[in-house]
C-alpha positions as semicolon CSV with decimal commas, in nm:
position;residue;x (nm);y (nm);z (nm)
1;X;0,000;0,000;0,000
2;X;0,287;0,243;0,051
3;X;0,466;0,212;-0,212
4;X;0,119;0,234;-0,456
5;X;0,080;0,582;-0,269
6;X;0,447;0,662;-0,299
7;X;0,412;0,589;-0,702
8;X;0,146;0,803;-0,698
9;X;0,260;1,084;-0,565
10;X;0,602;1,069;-0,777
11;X;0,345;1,040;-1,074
12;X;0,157;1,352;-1,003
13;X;0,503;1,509;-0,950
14;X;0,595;1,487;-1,301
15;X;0,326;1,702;-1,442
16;X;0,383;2,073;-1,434
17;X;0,057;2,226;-1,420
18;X;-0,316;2,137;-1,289
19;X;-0,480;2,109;-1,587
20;X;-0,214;1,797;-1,641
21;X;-0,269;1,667;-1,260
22;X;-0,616;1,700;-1,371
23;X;-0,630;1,473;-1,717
24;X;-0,417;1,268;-1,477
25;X;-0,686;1,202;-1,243
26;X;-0,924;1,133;-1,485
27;X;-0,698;0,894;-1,637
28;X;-0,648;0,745;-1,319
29;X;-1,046;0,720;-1,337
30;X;-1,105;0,540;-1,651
31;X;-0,883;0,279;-1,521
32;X;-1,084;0,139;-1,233
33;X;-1,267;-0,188;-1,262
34;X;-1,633;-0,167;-1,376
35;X;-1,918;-0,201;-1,098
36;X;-2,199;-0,384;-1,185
37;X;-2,516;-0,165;-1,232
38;X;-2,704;-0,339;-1,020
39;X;-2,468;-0,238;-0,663
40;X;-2,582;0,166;-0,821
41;X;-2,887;0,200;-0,556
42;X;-2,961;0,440;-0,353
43;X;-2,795;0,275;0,016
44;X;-2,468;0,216;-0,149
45;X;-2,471;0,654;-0,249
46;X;-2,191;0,811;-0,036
47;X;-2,375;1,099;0,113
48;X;-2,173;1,418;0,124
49;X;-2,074;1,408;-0,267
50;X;-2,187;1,704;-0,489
51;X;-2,173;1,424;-0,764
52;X;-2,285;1,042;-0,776
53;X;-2,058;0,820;-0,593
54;X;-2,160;0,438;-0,509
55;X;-1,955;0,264;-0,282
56;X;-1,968;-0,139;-0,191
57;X;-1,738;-0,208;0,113
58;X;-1,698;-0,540;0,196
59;X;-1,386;-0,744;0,397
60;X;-1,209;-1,023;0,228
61;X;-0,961;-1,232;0,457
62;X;-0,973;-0,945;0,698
63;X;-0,867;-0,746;0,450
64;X;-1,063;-0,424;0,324
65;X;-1,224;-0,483;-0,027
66;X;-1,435;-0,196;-0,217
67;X;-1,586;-0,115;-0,546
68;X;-1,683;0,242;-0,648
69;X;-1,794;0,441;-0,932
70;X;-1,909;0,820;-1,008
71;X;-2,107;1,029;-1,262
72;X;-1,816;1,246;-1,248
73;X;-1,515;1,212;-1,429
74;X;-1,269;1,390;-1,173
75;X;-1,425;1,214;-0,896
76;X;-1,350;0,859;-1,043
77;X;-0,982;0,971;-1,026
78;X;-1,035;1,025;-0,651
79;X;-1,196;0,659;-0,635
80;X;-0,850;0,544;-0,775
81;X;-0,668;0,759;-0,532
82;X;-0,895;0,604;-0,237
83;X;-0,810;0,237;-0,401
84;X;-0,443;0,277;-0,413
85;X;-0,463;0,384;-0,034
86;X;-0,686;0,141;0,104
87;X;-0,764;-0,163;-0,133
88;X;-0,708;-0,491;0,011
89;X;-0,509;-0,367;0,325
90;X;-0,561;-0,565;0,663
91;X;-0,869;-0,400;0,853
92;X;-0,626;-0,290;1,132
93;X;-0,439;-0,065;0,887
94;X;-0,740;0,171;0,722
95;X;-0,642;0,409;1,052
96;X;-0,316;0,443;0,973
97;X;-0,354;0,587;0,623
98;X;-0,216;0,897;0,640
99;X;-0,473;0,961;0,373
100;X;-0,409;1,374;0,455
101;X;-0,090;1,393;0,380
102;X;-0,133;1,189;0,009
103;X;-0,371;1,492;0,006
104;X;-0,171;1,720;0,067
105;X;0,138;1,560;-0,097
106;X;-0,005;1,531;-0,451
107;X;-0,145;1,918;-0,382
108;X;-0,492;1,842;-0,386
109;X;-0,599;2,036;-0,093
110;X;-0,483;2,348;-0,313
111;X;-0,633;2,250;-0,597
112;X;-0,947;2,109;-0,574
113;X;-1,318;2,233;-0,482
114;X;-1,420;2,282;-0,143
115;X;-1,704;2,034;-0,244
116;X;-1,506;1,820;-0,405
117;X;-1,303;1,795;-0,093
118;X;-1,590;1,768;0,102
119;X;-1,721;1,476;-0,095
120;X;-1,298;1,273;-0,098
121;X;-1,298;1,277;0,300
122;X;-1,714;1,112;0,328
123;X;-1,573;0,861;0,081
124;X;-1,266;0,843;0,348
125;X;-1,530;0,833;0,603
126;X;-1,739;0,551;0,470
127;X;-1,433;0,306;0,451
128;X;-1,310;0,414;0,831
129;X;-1,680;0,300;0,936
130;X;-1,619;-0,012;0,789
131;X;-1,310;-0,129;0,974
């Protein structure tokens, strides 16, 4: 899990501007696994998000396992972010991710909407509720 955060944050270091960050993230986006249609209801809706997010949280081997989509391209990219930080780590662990300071590393707390903030840490707070 580190070192996917550590890649991360060396990859968004590369890019020079915001607007690149930005096509970055979406990338990032298109690249998560599909969720089935059917797991789009309204009691998996993270509440909190200015746009659609659906978010299945389950445990696997005590080990954290989600899926999660969004209407909104940008806000897929932060799914990916969330994945790289807490996919498949052991259920003791999700505290520990100093999910902040990836935050604040890759300059997203500069650079992003208030309510697009807003709607990253309920994500954050649905997986901590699940530990």
């Amino acid at each position: 899990m580190l070192q996917r955060i550590e890649d991360l944050v060396e990859n968004f270091s590369l890019f020079e501007d915001w607007e690149e960050r930005y096509r970055y993230l979406i990338d990032l986006g298109r690249e998560l696994p599909p969720m089935d249609e059917a797991l789009k209801t309204d009691e998996t809706l993270v509440r909190g998000c200015t746009s659609r997010v659906w978010m299945v949280i389950g445990t696997d081997g005590g080990r954290l396992h989600f899926v999660a989509d969004s209407d909104a391209h940008i806000v897929r990219g932060l799914v990916a972010l969330l994945m790289a930080a807490y996919q498949d780590i052991p259920l003791g662990e999700i505290e520990s991710v100093d999910i902040d300071g990836l935050f604040e590393r890759i300059g997203l707390s500069q650079n992003l909407s208030p309510n697009r903030r807003n709607g990253f840490f309920a994500m954050v707070e649905k997986i901590r509720a699940n530990r």
